[in-house]
VOGUMAR-795742 format. One record per residue (C-alpha): residue in one letter; x, y, z. Coordinates in nm, 2 decimals. Layout:
// VOGUMAR-795742
<r A,<X,Y,Z>>
...
***
This chain:
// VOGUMAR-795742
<r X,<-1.47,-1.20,0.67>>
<r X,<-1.11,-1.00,0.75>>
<r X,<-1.03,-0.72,0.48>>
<r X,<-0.75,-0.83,0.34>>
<r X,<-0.47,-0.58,0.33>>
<r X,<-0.12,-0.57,0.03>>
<r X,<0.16,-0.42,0.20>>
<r X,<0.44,-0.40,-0.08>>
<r X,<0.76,-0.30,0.09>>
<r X,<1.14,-0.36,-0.06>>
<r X,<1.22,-0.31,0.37>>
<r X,<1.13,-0.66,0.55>>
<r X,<1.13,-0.50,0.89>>
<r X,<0.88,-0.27,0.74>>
<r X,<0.66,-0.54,0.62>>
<r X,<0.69,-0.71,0.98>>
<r X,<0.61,-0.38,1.12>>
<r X,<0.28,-0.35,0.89>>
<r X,<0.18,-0.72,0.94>>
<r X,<0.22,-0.71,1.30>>
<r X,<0.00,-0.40,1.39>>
<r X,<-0.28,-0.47,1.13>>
<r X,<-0.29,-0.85,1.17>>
<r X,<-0.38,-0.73,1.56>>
<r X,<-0.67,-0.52,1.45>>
<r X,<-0.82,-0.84,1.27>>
<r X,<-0.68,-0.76,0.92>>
<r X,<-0.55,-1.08,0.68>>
<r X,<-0.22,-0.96,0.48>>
<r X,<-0.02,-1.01,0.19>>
<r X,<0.30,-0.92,0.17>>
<r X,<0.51,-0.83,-0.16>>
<r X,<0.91,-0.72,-0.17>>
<r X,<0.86,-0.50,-0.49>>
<r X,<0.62,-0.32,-0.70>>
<r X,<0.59,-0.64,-0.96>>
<r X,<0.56,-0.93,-0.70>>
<r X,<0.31,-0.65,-0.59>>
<r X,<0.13,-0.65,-0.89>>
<r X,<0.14,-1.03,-0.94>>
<r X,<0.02,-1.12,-0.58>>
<r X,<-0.29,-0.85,-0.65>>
<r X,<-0.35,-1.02,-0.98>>
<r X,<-0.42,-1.33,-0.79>>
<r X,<-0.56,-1.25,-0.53>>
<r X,<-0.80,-0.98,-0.50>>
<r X,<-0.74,-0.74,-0.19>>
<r X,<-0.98,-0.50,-0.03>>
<r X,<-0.65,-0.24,0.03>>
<r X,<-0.33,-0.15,-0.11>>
<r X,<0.00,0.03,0.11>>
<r X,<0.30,0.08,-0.10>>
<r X,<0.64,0.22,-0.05>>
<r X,<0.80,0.42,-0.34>>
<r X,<1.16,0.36,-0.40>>
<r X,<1.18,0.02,-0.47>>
<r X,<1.38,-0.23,-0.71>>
<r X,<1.25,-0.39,-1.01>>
<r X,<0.91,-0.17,-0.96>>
<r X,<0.84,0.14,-0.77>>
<r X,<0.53,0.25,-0.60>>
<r X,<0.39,0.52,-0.87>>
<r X,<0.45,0.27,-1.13>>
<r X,<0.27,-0.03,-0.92>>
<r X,<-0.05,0.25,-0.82>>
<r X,<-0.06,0.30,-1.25>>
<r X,<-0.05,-0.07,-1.29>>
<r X,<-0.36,-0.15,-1.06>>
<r X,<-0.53,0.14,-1.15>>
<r X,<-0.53,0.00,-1.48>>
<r X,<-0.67,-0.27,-1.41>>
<r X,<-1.08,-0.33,-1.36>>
<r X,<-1.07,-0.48,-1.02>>
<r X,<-0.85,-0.20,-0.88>>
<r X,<-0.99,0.12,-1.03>>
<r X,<-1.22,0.18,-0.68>>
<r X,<-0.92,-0.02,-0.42>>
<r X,<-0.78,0.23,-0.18>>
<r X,<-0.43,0.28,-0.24>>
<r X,<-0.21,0.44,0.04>>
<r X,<0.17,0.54,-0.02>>
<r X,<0.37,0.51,0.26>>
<r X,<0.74,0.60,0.24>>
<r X,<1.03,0.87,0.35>>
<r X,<0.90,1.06,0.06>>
<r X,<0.73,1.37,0.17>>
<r X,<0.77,1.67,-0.15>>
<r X,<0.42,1.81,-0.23>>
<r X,<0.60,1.72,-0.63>>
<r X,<0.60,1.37,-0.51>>
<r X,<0.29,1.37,-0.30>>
<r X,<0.12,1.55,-0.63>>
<r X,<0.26,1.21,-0.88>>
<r X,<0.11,1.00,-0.62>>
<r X,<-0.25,1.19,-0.63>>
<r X,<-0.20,1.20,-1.02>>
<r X,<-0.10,0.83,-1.01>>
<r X,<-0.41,0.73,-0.84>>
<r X,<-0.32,0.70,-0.46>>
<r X,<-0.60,0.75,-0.22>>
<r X,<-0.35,0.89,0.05>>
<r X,<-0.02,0.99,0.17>>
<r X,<0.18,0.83,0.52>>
<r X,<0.56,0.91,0.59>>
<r X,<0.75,0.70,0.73>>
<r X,<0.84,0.60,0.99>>
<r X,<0.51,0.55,1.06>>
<r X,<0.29,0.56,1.39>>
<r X,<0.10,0.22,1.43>>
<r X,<-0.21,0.34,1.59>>
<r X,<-0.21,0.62,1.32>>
<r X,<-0.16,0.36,0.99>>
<r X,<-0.48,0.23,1.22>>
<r X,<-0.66,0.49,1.15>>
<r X,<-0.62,0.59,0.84>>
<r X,<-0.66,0.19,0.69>>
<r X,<-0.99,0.21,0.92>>
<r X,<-1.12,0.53,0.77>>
<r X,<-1.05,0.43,0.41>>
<r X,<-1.20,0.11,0.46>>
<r X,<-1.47,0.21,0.60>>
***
């Protein structure tokens, strides 16, 4: 059965841009706008891997990592950000936050590849 992949993304080109190159590799995806339809779409639906951007509108991505780590389900779920945020201070919320790992954007398909093969295992 396909790992099913949450890319949460307030950019729909970015979202497209994630679909398309993981829904080639054999990956089933969800999509979310913001951090809270994120967070509602992961409620119900369980998903095997989260990408999240960070500056986003009603909910941003430190807040959505907080929120699933918080819950049961989503304590062991890789989390990756990926964003134009690249600070070690912001790359050392996201590690306190809960995120498994760290991709700038814009973002090299075959790399977001590997990295969503690596933590997946």
């Amino acid at each position: 059965m396909a790992k099913t992949i949450l890319a949460v993304d307030d950019s729909a080109s970015i979202r497209q841009m994630i679909s398309f190159t993981l829904k080639g590799a054999g990956y089933e995806i969800v999509e979310a706008a913001d951090g809270q339809e994120g967070l509602d779409k992961a409620k119900a639906k369980p998903v095997n891997l989260v990408l999240t951007d960070q500056n986003m509108p009603k909910m941003d991505g430190l807040t959505l990592i907080k929120s699933l780590r918080a819950l049961p389900q989503y304590k062991t779920v890789p989390i990756l950000m990926l964003t134009t945020e690249s600070s070690d201070t912001m790359k050392a919320q996201g590690r306190a936050a809960g995120a498994t790992g760290w991709l700038v954007k814009p973002f090299d398909p075959q790399k977001l590849l590997e990295v969503v093969k690596k933590v997946l295992g």
